[in-house]
N, C-alpha and C positions, 0 to 999 in steps of 0.2 A: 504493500500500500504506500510503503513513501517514496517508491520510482515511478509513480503515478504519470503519466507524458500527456502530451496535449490533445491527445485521441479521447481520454476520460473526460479534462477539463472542461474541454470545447464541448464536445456532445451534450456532458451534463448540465453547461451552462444554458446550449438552446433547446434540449429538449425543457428545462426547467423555465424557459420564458415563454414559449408553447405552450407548455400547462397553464402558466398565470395568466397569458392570455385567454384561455381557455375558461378557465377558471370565473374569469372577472366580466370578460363580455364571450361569452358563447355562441350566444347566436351572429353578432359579426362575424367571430372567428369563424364560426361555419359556414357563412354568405362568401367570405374571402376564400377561404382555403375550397369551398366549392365552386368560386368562380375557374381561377386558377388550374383546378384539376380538369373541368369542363373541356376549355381551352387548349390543355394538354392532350386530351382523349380525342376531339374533335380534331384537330390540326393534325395529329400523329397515328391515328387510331391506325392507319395504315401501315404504319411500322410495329406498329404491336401485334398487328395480324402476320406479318412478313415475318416477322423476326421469331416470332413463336411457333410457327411453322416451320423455319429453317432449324430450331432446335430441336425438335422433334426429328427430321431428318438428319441432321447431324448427328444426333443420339444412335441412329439407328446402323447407319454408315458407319460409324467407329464402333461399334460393336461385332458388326460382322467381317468387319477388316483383319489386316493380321495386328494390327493395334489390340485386339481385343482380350489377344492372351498377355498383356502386359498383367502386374499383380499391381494394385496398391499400395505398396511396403518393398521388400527385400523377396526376390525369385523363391525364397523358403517359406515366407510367411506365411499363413494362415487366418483363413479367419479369426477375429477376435469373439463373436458372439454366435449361438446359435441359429440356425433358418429361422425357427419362431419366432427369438428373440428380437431377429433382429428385424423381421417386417413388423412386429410390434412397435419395432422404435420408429422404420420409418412411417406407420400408418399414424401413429402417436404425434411425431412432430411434424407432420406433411398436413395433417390432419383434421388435430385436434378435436374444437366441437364442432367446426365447421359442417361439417360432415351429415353428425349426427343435428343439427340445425337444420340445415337444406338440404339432406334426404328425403323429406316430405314438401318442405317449405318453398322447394324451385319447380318444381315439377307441378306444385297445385298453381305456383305464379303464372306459368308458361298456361296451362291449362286454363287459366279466367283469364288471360288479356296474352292469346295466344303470340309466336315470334315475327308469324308472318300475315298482313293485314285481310289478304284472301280467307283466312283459316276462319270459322265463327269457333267462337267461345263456348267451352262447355262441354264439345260434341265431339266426335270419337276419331276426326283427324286432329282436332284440340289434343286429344291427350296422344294421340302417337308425336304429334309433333312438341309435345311436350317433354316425354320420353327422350326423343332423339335431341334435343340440344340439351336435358340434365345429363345424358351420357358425352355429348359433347367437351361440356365445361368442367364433369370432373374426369375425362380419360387423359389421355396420352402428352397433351397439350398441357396442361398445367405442370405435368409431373418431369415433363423433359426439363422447365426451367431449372428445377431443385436438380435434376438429374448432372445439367452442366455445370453451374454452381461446385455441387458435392464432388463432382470427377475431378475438378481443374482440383478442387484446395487437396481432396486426400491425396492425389499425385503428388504433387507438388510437398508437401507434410512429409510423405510417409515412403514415397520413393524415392523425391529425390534432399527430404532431411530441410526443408526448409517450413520456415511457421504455417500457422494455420491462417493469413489474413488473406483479406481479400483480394488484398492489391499485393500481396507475393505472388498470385497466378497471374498475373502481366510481365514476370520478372523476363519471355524469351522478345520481349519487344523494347521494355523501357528499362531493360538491364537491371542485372543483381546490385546497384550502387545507392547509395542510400533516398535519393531523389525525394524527398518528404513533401516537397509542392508537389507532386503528382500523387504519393501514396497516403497521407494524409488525410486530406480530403475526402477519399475513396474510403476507408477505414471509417472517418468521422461518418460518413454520409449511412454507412452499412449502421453502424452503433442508431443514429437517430431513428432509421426509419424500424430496428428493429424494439426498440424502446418502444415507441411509440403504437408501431401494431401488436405487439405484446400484451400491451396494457389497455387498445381496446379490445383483443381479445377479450381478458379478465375480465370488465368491464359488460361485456356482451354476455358472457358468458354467467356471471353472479346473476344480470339480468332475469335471464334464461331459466338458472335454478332457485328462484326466487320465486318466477310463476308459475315452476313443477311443485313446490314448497306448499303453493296458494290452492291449487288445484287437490294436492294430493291429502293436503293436512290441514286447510284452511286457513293456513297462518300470512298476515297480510303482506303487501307489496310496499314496501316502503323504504327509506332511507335506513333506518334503525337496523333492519334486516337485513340490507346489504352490505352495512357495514360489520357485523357479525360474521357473517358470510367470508368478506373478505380479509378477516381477524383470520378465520379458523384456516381459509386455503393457505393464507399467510405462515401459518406455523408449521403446516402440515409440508410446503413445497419447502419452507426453509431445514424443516427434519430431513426432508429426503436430500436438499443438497448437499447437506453437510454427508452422505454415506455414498458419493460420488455415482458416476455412472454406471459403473460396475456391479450396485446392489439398489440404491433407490430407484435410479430411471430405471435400469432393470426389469424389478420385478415389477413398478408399475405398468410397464409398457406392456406386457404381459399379463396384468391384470385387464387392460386396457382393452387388448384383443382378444382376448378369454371374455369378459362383460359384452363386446361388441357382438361377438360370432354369438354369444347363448342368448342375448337379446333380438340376433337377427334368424335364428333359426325358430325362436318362438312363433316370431312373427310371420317366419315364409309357413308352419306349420298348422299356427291359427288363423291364419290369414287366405285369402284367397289361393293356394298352392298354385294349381294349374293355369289362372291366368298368370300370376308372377312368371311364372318359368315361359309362359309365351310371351310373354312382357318383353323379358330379359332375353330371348330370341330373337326374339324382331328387334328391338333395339340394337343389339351388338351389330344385324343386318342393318338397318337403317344409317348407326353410327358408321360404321365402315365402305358404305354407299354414299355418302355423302358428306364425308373428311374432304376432301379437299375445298368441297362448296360452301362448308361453314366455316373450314378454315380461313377463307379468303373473302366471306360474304359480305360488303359492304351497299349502303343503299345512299348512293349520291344523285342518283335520277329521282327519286321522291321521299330524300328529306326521311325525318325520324331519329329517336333516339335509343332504341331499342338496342341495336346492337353497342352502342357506348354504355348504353346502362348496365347491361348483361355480360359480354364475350369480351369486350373490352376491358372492363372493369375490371374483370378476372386474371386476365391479363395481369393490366397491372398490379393486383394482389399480388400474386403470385411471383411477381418480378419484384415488387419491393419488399417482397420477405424474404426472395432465394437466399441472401446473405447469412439468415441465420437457418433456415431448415435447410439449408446447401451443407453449409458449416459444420452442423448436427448430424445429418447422413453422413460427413465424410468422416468424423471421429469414430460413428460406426462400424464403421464399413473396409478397417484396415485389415489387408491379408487377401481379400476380393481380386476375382482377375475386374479387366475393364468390361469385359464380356459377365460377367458375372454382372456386376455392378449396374450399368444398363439395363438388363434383363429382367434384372430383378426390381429394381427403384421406376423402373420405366410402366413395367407390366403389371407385378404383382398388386401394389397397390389401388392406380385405378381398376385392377381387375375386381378386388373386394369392392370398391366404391359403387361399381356399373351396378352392381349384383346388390350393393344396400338400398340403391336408389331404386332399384326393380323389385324389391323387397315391400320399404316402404312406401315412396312412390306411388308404387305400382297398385299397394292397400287402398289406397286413398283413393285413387282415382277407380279402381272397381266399385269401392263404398260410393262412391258420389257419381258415378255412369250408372250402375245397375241398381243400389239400395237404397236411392232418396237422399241419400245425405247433404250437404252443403259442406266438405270443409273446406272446396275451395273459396267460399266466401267470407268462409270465417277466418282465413289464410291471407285473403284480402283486407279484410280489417284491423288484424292483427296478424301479421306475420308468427310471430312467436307462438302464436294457440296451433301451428302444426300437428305438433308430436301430439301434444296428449288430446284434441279435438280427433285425432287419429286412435289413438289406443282407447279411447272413451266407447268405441266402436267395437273393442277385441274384447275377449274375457279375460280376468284374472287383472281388468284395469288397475288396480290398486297397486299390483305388484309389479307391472309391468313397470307402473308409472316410478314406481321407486328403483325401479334398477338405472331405468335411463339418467333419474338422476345422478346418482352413485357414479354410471358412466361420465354424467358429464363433468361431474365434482375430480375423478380422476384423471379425464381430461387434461383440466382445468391446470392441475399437483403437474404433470407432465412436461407439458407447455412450458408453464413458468420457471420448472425445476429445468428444460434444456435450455429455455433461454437465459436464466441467472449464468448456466455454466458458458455457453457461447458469450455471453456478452463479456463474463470474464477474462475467455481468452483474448476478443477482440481488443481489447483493452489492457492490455499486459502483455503485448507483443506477441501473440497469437500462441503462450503457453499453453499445452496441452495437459498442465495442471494449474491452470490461474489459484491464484491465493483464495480463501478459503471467506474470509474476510470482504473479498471485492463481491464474491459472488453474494453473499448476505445485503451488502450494501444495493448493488442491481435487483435483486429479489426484491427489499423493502422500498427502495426508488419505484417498482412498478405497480406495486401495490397501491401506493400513496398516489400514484395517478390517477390507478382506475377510481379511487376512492373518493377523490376532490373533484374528479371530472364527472363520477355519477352523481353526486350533489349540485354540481352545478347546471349538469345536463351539456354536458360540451362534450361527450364521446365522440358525435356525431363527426364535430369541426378536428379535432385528433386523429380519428380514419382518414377522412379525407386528405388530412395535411400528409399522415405517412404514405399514401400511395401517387405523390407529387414526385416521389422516388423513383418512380417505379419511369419514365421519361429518360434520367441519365445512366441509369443503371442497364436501361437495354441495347443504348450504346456499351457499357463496360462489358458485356455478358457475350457481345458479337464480337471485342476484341479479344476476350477470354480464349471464345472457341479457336481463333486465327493462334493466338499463343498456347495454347496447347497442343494443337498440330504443331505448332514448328517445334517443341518440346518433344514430342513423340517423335519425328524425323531423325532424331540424334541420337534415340535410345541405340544399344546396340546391336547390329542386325537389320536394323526398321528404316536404313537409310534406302532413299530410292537407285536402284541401280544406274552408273551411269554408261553412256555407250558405249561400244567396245573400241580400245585403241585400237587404230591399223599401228 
C-alpha cells in the first residue's frame, strides 16, 4: 500500500468525483453522461458492429490455426483448475446476474415491442423473433470480446512472464520501454470503467434481491433494506477475498453453477419441457441462419433506435468491462493451450446461456402465447417482476423463488470478490498477488458506491458514464488483436516460412 503509483490515485480521485457528482445532482448526471453515450452509439454504432464481428472471427481463426496449440504458461504447464471449476469461474465472472436478470426479462422485451417494425407484438413471429436476437446478444459475440481480452493478458503473464495489465498486451507495437503516457492512461481508463460497472452491478443487483425479498417474505422495498443488504454482501465478499482464488472464488463459482444448473433443470422439468427443447432448436437454427445479418444489421434508410438501445448497447457493455472479466479468465485459465482456451471461453458458456434463455424464456413466453398470462406486460412495466411474475406460474413458487435468490446473492459475493482481486492487481502493477489490504480497500470503495448512488438514485447516470469506455477501448482491443499476432509470429516454430534461396 505505500508504493501506491498514479494508476490508484488518478482513478480513485475520478471515479470519487463521478460518484459526488452522482450523488448530489443525479438526474443531470444522467441527462449528461446519456447524452454523451447516445452520440457515441449513434456516430460509431458501426464500429461496434465491425469490430465485434471481426473478434469473433478472429477468435475462431486463431484457434484453428497452428497458433492454437500454443499453452498459456510454460510447454509443461497445466491447467490450474478443474473443467467445472473452471466454467464456473468463467460463467460466474462473464456473467454474473446478468444473466439470471434477462433470461426472462429480454426475451418478454423483444416479444411486447418486437426488433423488427413488420413483426406485430404479442404473436408467434413476436416470440420467435424474440428468441432469435436473446440468442443473439448473449452467444458468441459478446463472449469473443472477454475471449481476446483474456488471451492477449494470460499470454502475455504466463508465457511470456510479463504482468497482468492491460497495456502490457501492446508491448509487440509500442515496445517493452516504460512509455507511461501511453500505458497509463490505458491502465487508469480499465480501473474507472471497471469501478464503476462493478458497482452498478451491486447496485442492480441488491435492487433485484430486495424485490425477490418483497415478493417472497413480504418484507419492504426501501433504502433501510438495501442498505443491510449491502452491509451483509459487504462482509461476506470481503470473507471470501481474504481466502484468495484458490478457495473462496472457488468454491463459490461452483456453488454458482451447481445453484444455476438445479434451478434451470427444475424449470426445463416443470416447465413446458417439449416446447423449450423446440424452442432451443429452432433458435440455435434461427441464430446460426442469421449471424451475419444481425451481426451487421443497421437501419439508416428508416431511422430508429432499436438496435443502439439493444445490440449496440451490449456491445459496449461488454467492451467496457473486457478489462476486468478478460483479466479474471486469464488468471484462470493458466496451463490452457490457445485452442483450448477459445473453445472453451468462446462456446461453452454462451452454450449454457442459449439453453437458460430457452429454458426460461422460453417459460414465459408459452405461459403468455398459450395460458393467458401477461408477463410480458408486467415485464413492460417493470422490468425487474420477470423472474418471479414467471415462477408465480411454476409450482413449488416459494422455493423456487428462494433459490434464485440465494443465486443471485452468490452472484452478487462472486462478482465483487473477482473484481476486488482484478482491481488489485491492476493497481499494483499487474501482481498476481496484489496486497491483501488494497483488495479490502477496492471491495469497500464499491460498496460505498453502490450505497450513496442507491440513495440518491444516480445508478442510472454511473452505467451510463462506465460504458462511454467502451468507444476507446475498441480501438485498444483491435490493436491488441494486430499485437498478438505479431507476438505469436516469433514464438518458436510459428515463424512464417520464407522463400526458398536459389
Amino acid at each position: 500500500m505505500k508504493n501506491l503509483g498514479i494508476v490508484f490515485w488518478f482513478s480513485a480521485i475520478v471515479i470519487g468525483l463521478l460518484v459526488l457528482i452522482g450523488a448530489v445532482a443525479p438526474d443531470a448526471f444522467e441527462a449528461v453522461a446519456g447524452e454523451i453515450f447516445n452520440f457515441t452509439t449513434y456516430a460509431f454504432g458501426w464500429l461496434y458492429l465491425l469490430a465485434v464481428l471481426f473478434f469473433v472471427l478472429f477468435c475462431i481463426i486463431l484457434a484453428l490455426s497452428k497458433y492454437g496449440r500454443i499453452r498459456l504458461g510454460k510447454d509443461e504447464d497445466r491447467p490450474e483448475f478443474s473443467f467445472f471449476t473452471w466454467v464456473g469461474m468463467l460463467f460466474s465472472a462473464g456473467f454474473g446476474i446478468g444473466l439470471v436478470f434477462w433470461g426472462i426479462a429480454e426475451p418478454m422485451s423483444h416479444f411486447f415491442t418486437p426488433p423488427r417494425e413488420s413483426i406485430d407484438a404479442l404473436g408467434n413471429e413476436a416470440a420467435r423473433t424474440a428468441m432469435q436476437y436473446s440468442f443473439f446478444h448473449w452467444g458468441l459475440s459478446q463472449w469473443s470480446v472477454f475471449t481476446v481480452v483474456g488471451l492477449a493478458i494470460g499470454y502475455f503473464q504466463f508465457r511470456k512472464k510479463e504482468d497482468g495489465l492491460i497495456s502490457t498486451t501492446l508491448n509487440p507495437i509500442i515496445g517493452t520501454g516504460k512509455k507511461g503516457y501511453i500505458r497509463k492512461p490505458i491502465d487508469i481508463l480499465a480501473v474507472i470503467a471497471t469501478v464503476m460497472g462493478v458497482a452498478t452491478s451491486l447496485g442492480l443487483g441488491i435492487l433485484q434481491i430486495n424485490g425477490g425479498l418483497n415478493v417472497v417474505f413480504g418484507i419492504p422495498s426501501n433504502a433501510t433494506v438495501q442498505l443491510i443488504i449491502i452491509f451483509v454482501l459487504l462482509v461476506l465478499y470481503l470473507v471470501s477475498t481474504t481466502t484468495g482464488i484458490e478457495r473462496g472464488i472457488k468454491y463459490l463459482s461452483n456453488l454458482n453453477l451447481s445453484l444455476a444448473l438445479l434451478l434451470m433443470l427444475f424449470v426445463f422439468i416443470a416447465g413446458p419441457t417439449v416446447f423449450i427443447l423446440n424452442t432451443f432448436t429452432l433458435g440455435i437454427g434461427d441464430y446460426i441462419s442469421t449471424f451475419f445479418d444481425t451481426s451487421l444489421r443497421l437501419t439508416p434508410y428508416r431511422g430508429g433506435t432499436w438496435i443502439q438501445d439493444w445490440t449496440i448497447f451490449y456491445w459496449a457493455w461488454a467492451i467496457a468491462w473486457s478489462p476486468f472479466v478478460g483479466a479474471f479468465i486469464a488468471r484462470v485459465s493458466r496451463g490452457r493451450t490457445i485452442r483450448e482456451f477459445v473453445l472453451g471461453v468462446l462456446i461453452i458458456p454462451p452454450l449454457i446461456a442459449l439453453f437458460w434463455i430457452a429454458v426460461f424464456g422460453g417459460t414465459a413466453l408459452h405461459f403468455d402465447l398459450f395460458g393467458g398470462t401477461q408477463i410480458a406486460q408486467a415485464v413492460d412495466k417493470d422490468i425487474t417482476s420477470a423472474l418471479f411474475a414467471t415462477f408465480a406460474e411454476l409450482p413449488f413458487t416459494f422455493i423456487v423463488s428462494l433459490l434464485s435468490i440465494l443465486l443471485i446473492f452468490t452472484f452478487l459475493i462472486t462478482s465483487a470478490d473477482s473484481a476486488t482481486y482484478i482491481l488489485g492487481t491492476m493497481t499494483s502493477g499487474g501482481s498476481m498477488h496484489p496486497p491483501l489490504l488494497l483488495r479490502v480497500v477496492w471491495g469497500t470503495l464499491m460498496a460505498g458506491i453502490a450505497a450513496v448512488l442507491l440513495l440518491a438514485s444516480g445508478l442510472g447516470g454511473l452505467q451510463t458514464a462506465s460504458l462511454i469506455s467502451a468507444l476507446p477501448f475498441t480501438i485498444i482491443l483491435l490493436v491488441i488483436c494486430f499485437a498478438l499476432v505479431k507476438a505469436l509470429r516469433k514464438e518458436p516454430g510459428m515463424a512464417p516460412k520464407k522463400g526458398i534461396e536459389k
